[in-house]
N, CA, C and O atoms as a MOPAC input file, in Angstrom:
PM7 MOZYME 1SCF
protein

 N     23.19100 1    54.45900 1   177.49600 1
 C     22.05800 1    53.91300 1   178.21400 1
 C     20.77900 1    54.18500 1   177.42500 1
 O     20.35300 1    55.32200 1   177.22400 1
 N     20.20500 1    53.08300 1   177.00000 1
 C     19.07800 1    53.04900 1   176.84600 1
 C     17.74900 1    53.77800 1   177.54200 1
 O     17.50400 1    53.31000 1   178.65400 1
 N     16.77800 1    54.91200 1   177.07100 1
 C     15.60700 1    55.09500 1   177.68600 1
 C     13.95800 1    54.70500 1   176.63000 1
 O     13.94100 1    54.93500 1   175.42100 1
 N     13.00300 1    54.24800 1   177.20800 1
 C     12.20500 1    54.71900 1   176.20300 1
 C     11.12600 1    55.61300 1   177.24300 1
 O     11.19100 1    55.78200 1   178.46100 1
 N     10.29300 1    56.01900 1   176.41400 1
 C      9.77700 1    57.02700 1   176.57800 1
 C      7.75500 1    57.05800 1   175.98100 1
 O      7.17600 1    57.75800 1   175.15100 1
 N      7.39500 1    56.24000 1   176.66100 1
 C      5.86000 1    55.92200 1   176.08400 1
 C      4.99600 1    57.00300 1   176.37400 1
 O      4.99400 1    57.62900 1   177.43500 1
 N      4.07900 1    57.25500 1   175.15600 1
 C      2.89600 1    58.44800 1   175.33600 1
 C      1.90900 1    57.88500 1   174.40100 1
 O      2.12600 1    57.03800 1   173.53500 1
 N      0.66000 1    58.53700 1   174.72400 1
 C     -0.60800 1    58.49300 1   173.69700 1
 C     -2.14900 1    57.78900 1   174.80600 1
 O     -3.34800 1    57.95800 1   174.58400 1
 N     -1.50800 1    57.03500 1   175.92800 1
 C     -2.46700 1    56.55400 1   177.04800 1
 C     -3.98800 1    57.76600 1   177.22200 1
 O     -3.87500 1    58.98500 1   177.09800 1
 N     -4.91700 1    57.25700 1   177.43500 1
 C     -5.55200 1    57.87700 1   178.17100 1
 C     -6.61400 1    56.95100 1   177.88300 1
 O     -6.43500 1    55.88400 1   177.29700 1
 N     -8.20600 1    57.55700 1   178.48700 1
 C     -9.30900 1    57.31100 1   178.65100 1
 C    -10.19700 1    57.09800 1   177.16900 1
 O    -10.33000 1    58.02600 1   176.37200 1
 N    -10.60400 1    56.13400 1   177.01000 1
 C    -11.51500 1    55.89500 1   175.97100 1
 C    -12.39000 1    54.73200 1   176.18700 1
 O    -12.28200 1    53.74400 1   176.91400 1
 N    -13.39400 1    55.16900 1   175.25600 1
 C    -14.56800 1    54.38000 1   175.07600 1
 C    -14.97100 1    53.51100 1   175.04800 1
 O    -15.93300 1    53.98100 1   175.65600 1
 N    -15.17800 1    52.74400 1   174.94900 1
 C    -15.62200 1    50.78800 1   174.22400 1
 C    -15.72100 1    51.44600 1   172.75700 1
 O    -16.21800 1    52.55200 1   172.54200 1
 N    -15.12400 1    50.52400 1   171.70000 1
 C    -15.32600 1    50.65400 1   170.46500 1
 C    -14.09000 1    51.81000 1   169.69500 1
 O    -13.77000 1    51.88200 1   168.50900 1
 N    -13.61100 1    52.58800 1   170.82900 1
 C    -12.52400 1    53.74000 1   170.14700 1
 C    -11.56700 1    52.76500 1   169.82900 1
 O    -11.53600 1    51.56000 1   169.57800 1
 N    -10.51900 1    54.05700 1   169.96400 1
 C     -9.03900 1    53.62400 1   169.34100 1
 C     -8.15700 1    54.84800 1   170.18700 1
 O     -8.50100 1    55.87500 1   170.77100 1
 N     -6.97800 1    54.24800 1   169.95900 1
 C     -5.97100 1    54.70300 1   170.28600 1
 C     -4.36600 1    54.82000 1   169.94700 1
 O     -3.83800 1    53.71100 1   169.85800 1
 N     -3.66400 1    55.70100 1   169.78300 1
 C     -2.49000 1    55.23800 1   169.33000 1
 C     -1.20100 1    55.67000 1   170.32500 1
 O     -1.08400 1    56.81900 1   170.75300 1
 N     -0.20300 1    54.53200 1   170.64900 1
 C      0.56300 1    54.41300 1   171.82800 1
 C      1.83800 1    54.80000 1   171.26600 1
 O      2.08600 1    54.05500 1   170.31700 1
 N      2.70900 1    55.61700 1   171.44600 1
 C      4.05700 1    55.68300 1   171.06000 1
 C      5.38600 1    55.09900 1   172.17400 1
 O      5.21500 1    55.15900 1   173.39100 1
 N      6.47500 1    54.63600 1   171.66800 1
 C      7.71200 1    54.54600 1   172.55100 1
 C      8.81400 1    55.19200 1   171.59700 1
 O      8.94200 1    54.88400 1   170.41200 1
 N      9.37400 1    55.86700 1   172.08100 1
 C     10.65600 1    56.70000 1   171.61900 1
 C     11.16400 1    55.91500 1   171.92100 1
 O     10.57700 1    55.06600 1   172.59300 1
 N     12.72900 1    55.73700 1   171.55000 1
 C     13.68500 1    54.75200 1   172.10600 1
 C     14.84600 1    56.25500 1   172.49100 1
 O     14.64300 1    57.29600 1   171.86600 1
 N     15.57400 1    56.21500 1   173.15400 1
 C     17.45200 1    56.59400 1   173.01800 1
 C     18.46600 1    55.87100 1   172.40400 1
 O     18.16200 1    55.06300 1   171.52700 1
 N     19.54100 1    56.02500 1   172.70700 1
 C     20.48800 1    55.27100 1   172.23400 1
 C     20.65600 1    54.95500 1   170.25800 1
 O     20.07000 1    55.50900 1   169.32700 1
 N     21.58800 1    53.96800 1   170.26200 1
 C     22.00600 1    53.75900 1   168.78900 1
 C     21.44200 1    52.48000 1   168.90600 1
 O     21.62600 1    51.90300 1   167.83400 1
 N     20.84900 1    51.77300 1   169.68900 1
 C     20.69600 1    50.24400 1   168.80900 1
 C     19.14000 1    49.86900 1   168.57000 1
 O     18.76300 1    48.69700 1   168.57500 1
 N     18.48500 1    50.69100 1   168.41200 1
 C     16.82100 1    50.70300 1   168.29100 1
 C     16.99100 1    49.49000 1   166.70000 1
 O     16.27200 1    48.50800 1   166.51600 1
 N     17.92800 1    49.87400 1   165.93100 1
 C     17.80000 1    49.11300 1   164.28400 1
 C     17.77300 1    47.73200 1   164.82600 1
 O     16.83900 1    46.96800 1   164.57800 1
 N     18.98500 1    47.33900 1   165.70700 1
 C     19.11400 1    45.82400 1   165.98400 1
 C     18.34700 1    45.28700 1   166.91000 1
 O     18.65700 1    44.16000 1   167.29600 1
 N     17.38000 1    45.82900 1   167.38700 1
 C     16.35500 1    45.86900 1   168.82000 1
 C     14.64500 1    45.11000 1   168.46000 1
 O     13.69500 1    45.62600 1   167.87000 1
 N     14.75800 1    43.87800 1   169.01600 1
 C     13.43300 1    43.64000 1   168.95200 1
 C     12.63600 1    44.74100 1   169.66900 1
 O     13.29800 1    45.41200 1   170.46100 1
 N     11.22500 1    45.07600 1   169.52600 1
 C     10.63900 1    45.70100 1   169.93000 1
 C      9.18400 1    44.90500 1   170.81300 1
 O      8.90100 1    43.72200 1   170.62000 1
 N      8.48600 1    45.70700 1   171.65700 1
 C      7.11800 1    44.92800 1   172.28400 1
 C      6.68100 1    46.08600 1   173.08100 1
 O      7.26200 1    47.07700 1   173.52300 1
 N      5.03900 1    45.48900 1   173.13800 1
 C      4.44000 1    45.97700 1   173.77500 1
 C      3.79600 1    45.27700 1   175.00800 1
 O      3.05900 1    44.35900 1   174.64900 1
 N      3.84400 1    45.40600 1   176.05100 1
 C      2.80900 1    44.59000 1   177.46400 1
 C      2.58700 1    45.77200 1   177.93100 1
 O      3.04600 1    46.91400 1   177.93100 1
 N      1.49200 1    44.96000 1   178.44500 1
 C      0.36000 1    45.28700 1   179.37300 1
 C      0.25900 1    44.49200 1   180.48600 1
 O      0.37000 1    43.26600 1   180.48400 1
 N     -0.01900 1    45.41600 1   181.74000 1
 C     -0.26300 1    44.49300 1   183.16600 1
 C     -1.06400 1    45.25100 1   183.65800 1
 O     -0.85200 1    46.42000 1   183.98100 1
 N     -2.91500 1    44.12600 1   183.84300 1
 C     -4.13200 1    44.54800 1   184.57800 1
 C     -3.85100 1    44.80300 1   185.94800 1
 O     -2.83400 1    44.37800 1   186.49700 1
 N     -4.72100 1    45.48500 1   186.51800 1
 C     -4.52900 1    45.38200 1   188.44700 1
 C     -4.76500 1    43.55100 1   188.46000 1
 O     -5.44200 1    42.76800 1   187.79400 1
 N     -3.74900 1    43.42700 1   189.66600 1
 C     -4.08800 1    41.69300 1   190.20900 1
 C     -3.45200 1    40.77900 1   189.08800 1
 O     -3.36300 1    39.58300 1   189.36400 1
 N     -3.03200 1    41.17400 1   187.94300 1
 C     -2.45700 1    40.02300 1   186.67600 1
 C     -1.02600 1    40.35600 1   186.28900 1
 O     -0.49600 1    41.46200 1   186.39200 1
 N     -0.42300 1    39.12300 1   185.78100 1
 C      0.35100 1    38.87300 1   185.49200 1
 C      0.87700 1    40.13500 1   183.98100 1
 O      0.30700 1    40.30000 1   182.90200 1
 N      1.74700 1    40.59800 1   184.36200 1
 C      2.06100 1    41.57000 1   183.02600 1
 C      2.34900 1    40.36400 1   181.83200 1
 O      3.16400 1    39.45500 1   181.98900 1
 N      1.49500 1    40.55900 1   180.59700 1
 C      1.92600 1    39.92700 1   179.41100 1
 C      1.82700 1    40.58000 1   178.07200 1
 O      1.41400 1    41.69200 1   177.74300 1
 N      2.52800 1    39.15900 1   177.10300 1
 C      2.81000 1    40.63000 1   175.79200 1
 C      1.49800 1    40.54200 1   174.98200 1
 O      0.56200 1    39.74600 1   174.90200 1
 N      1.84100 1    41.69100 1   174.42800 1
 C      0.46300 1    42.02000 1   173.84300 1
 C      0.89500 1    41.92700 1   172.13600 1
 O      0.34300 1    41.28100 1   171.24600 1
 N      1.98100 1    42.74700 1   172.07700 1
 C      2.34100 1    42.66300 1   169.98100 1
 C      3.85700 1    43.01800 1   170.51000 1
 O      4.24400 1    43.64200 1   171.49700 1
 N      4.67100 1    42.24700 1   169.25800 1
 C      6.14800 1    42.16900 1   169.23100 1
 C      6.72900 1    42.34800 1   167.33500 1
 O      6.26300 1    41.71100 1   166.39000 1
 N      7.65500 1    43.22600 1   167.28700 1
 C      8.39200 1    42.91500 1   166.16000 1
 C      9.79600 1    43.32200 1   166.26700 1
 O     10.43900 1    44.17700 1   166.87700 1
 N      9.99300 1    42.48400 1   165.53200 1
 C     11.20800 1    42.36200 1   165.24300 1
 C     12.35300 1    43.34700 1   164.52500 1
 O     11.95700 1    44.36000 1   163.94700 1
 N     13.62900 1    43.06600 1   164.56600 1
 C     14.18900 1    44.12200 1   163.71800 1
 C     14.11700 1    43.95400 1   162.20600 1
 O     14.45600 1    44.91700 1   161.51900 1
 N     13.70400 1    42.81600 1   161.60800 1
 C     13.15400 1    42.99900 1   160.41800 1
 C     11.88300 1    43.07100 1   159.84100 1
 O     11.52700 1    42.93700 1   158.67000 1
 N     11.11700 1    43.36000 1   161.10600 1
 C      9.76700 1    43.95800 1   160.96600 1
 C      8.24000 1    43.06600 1   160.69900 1
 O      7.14700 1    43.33700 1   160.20000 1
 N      9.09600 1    41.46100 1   161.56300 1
 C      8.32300 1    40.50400 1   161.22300 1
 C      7.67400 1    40.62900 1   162.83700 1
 O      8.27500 1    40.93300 1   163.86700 1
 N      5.95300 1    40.21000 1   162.60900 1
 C      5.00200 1    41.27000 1   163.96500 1
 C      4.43300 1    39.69400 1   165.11400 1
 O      4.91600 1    38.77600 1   164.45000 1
 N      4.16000 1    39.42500 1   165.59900 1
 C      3.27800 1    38.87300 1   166.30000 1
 C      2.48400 1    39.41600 1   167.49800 1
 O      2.97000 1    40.17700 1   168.33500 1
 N      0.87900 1    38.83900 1   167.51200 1
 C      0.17600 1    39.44200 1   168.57900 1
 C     -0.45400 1    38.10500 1   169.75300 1
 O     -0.27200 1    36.88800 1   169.72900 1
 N     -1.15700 1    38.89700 1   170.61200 1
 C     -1.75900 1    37.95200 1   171.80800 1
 C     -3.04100 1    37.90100 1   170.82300 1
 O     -3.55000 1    38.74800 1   170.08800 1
 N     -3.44200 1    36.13800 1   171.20600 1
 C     -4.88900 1    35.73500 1   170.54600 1
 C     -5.85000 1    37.19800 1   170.88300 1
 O     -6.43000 1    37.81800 1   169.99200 1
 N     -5.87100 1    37.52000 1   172.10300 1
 C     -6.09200 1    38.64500 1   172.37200 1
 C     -7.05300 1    39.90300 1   171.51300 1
 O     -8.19700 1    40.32700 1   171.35200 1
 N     -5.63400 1    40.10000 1   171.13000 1
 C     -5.91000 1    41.17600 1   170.05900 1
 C     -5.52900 1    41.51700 1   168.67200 1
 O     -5.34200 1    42.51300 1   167.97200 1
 N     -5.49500 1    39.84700 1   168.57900 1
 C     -5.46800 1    40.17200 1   166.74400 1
 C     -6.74100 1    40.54700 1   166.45200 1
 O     -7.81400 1    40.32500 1   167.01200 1
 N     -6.24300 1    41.54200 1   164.85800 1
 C     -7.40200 1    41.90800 1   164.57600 1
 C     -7.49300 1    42.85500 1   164.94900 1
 O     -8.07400 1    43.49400 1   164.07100 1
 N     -7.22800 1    43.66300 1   166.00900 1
 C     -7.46900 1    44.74800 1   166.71600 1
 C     -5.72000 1    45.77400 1   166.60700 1
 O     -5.56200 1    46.92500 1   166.20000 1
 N     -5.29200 1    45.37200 1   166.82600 1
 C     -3.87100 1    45.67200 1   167.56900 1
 C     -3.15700 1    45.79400 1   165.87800 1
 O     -3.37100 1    45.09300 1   164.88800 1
 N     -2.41700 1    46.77000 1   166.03600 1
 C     -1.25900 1    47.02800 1   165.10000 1
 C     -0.11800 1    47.54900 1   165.48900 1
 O      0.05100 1    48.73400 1   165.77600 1
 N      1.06700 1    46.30000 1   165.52000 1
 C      2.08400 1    47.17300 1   165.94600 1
 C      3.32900 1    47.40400 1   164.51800 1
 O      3.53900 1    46.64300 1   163.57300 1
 N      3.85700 1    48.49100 1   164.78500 1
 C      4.60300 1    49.03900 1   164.05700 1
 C      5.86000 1    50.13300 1   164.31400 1
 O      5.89000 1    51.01500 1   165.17100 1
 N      6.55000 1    49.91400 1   163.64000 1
 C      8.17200 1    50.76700 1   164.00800 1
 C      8.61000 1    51.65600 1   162.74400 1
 O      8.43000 1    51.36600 1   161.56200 1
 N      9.14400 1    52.64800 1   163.19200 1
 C     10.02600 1    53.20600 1   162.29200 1
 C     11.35300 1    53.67900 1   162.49800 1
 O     11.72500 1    54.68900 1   163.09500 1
 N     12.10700 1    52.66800 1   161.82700 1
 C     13.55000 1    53.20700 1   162.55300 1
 C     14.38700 1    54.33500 1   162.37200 1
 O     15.44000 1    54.46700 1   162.99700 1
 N     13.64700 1    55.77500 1   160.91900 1
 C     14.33500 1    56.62600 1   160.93100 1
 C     14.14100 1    57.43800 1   162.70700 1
 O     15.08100 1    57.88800 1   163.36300 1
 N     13.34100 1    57.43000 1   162.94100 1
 C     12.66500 1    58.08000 1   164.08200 1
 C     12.93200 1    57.14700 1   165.62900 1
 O     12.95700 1    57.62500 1   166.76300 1
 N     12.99600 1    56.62700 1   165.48600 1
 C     13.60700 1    55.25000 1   166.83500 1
 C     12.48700 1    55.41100 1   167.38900 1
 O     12.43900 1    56.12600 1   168.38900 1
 N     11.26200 1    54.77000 1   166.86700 1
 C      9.84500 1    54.58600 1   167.82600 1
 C      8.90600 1    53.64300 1   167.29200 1
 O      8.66500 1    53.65700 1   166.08500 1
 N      8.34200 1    52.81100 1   168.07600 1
 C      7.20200 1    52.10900 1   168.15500 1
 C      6.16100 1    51.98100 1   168.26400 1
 O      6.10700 1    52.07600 1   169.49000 1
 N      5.00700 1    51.79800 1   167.90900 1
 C      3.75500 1    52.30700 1   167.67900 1
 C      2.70200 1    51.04700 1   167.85800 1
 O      2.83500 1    50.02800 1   167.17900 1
 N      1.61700 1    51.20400 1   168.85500 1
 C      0.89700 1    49.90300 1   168.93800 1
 C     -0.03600 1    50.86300 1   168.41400 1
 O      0.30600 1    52.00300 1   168.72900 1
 N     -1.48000 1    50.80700 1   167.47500 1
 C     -1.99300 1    51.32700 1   166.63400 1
 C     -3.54700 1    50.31000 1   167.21800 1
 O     -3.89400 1    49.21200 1   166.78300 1
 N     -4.18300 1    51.08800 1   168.23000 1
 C     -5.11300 1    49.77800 1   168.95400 1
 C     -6.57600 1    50.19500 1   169.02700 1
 O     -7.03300 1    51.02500 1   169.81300 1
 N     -7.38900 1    49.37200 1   167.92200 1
 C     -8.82600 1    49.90000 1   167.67800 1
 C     -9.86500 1    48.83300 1   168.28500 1
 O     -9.38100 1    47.82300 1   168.79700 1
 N    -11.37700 1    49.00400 1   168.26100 1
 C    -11.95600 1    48.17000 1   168.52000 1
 C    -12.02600 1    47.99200 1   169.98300 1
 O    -12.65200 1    47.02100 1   170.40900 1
 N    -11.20300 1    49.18500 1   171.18100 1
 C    -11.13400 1    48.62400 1   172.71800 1
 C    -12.57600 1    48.55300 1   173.23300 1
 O    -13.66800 1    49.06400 1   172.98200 1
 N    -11.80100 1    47.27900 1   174.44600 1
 C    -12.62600 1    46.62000 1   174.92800 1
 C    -12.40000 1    47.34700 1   176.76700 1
 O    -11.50500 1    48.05300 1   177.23300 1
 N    -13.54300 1    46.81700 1   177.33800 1
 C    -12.61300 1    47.27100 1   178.97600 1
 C    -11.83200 1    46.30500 1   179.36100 1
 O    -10.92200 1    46.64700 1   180.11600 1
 N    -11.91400 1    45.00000 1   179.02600 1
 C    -10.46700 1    44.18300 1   179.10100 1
 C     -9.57100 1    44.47100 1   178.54700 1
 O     -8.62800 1    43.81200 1   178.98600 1
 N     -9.08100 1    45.52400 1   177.28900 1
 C     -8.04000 1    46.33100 1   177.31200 1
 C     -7.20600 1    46.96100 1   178.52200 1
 O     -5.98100 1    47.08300 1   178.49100 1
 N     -8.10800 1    47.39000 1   179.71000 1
 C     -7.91100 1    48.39300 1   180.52100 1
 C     -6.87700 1    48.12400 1   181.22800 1
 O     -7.06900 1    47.26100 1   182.08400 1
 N     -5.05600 1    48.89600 1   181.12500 1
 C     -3.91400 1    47.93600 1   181.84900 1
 C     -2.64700 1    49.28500 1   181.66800 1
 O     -2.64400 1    50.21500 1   180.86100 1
 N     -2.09400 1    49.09700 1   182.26500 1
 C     -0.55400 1    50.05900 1   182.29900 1
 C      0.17700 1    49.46700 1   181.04000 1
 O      0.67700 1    48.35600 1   181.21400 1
 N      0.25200 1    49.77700 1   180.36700 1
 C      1.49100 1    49.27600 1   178.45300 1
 C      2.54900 1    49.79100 1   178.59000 1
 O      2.89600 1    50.96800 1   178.69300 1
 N      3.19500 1    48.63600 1   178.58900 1
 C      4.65400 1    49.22000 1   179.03600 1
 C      5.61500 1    48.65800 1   177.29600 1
 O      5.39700 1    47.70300 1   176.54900 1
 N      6.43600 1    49.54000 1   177.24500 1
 C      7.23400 1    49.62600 1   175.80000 1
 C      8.80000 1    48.63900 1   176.19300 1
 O      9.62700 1    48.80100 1   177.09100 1
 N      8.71500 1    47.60200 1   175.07200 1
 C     10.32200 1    47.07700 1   175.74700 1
 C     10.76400 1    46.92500 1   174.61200 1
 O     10.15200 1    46.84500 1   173.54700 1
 N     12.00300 1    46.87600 1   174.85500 1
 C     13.27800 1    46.53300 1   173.50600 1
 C     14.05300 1    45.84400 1   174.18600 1
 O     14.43400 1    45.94700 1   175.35200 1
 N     14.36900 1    44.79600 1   173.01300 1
 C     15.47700 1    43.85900 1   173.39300 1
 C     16.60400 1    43.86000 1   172.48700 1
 O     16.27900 1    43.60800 1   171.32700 1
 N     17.91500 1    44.08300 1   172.69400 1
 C     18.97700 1    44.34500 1   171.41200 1
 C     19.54200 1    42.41000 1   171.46100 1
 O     19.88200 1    41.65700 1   172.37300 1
 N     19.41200 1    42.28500 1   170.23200 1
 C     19.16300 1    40.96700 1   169.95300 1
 C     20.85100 1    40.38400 1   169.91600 1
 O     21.20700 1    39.26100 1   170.27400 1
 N     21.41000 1    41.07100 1   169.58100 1
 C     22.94800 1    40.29500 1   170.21700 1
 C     23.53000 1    39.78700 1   171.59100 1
 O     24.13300 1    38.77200 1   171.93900 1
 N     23.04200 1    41.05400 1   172.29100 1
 C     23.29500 1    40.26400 1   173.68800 1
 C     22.01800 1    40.23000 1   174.74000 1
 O     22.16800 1    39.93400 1   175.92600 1
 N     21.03300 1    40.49400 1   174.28400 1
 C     20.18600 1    39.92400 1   174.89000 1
 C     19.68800 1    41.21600 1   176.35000 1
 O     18.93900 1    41.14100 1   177.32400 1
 N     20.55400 1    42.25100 1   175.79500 1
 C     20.46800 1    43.40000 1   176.98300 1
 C     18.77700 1    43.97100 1   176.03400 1
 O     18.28600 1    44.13400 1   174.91700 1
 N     18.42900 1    44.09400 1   177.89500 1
 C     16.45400 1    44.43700 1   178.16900 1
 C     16.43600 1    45.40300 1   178.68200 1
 O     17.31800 1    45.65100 1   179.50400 1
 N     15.24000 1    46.50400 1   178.34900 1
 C     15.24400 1    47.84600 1   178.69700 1
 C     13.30000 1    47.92300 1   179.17800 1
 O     12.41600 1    47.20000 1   178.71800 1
 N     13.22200 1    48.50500 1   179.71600 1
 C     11.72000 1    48.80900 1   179.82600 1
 C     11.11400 1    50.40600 1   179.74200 1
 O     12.05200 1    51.12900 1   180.07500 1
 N      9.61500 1    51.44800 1   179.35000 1
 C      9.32200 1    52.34100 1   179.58600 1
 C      8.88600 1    51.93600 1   181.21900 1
 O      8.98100 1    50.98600 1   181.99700 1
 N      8.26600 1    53.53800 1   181.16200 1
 C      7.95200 1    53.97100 1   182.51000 1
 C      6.76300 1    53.34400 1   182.53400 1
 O      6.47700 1    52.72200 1   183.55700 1
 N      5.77900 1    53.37800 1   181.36400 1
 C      4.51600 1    52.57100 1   181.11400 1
 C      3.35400 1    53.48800 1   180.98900 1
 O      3.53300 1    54.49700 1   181.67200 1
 N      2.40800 1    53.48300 1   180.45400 1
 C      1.11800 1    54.29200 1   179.96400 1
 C      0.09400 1    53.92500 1   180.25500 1
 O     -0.09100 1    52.76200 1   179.89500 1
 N     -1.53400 1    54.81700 1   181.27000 1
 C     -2.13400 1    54.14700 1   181.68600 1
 C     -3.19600 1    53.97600 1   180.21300 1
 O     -3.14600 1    54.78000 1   179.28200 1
 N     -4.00200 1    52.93700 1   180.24300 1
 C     -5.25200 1    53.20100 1   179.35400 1
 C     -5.90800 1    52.34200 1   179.64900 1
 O     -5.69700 1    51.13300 1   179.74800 1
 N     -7.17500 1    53.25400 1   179.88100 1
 C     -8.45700 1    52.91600 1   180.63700 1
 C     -9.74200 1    52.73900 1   179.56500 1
 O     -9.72000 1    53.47200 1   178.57700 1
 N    -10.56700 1    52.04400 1   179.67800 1
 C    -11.49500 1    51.29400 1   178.58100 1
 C    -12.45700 1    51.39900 1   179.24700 1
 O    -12.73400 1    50.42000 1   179.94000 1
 N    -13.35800 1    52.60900 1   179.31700 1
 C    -15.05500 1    52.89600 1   179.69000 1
 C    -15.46900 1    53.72500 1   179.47600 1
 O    -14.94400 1    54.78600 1   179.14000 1
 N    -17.12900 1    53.31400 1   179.69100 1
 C    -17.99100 1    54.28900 1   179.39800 1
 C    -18.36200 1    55.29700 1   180.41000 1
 O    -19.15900 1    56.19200 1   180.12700 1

């Protein structure tokens, strides 16, 4: 069974940064797309940055530019790398993996991060 395990959330500034981790469990983190969402109070949870198991990235118009996501599979973890916040940042980030053979979906518990002064 799959767990992940997200940390790095908290309170920051307009203009900081932050860096979000997801641990994964299990053995199939190598074959596992990876992502990051976010869901505001009142909105629809959506994705924010995704890569792949060969490490090819996409982001929300959002936050390109801002947003870096990144993996390392000796370590089975994911990393959204997020500068420049805004208070429309401000949302619960939740960590997902998808193991790309069968399509089996896992979710974190989710991380709050809050964007003010």
């Amino acid at each position: 069974q799959v767990q992940l395990v997200e940390s790095g959330g908290g309170l920051v500034q307009p203009g900081g940064s932050l860096r979000l981790s997801c641990a994964a469990s299990g053995s199939i983190f190598d074959i596992s797309a990876m992502g990051w969402y976010r869901q505001a109070p009142g909105k629809q949870r959506e994705l924010v940055a995704g890569i792949t198991s060969g490490g090819r990235t996409n982001y929300a118009d959002s936050v390109k530019g801002r947003f870096t996501i990144s993996r390392d599979n000796a370590k089975n973890t994911v990393y959204l790398q997020m500068n420049s916040l805004k208070p429309e940042d401000t949302a619960v980030y939740y960590c997902n993996q998808v193991e790309v053979l069968h399509g089996y979906t896992y979710w974190g518990q989710g991380t709050q991060v809050t964007v003010s002064s």
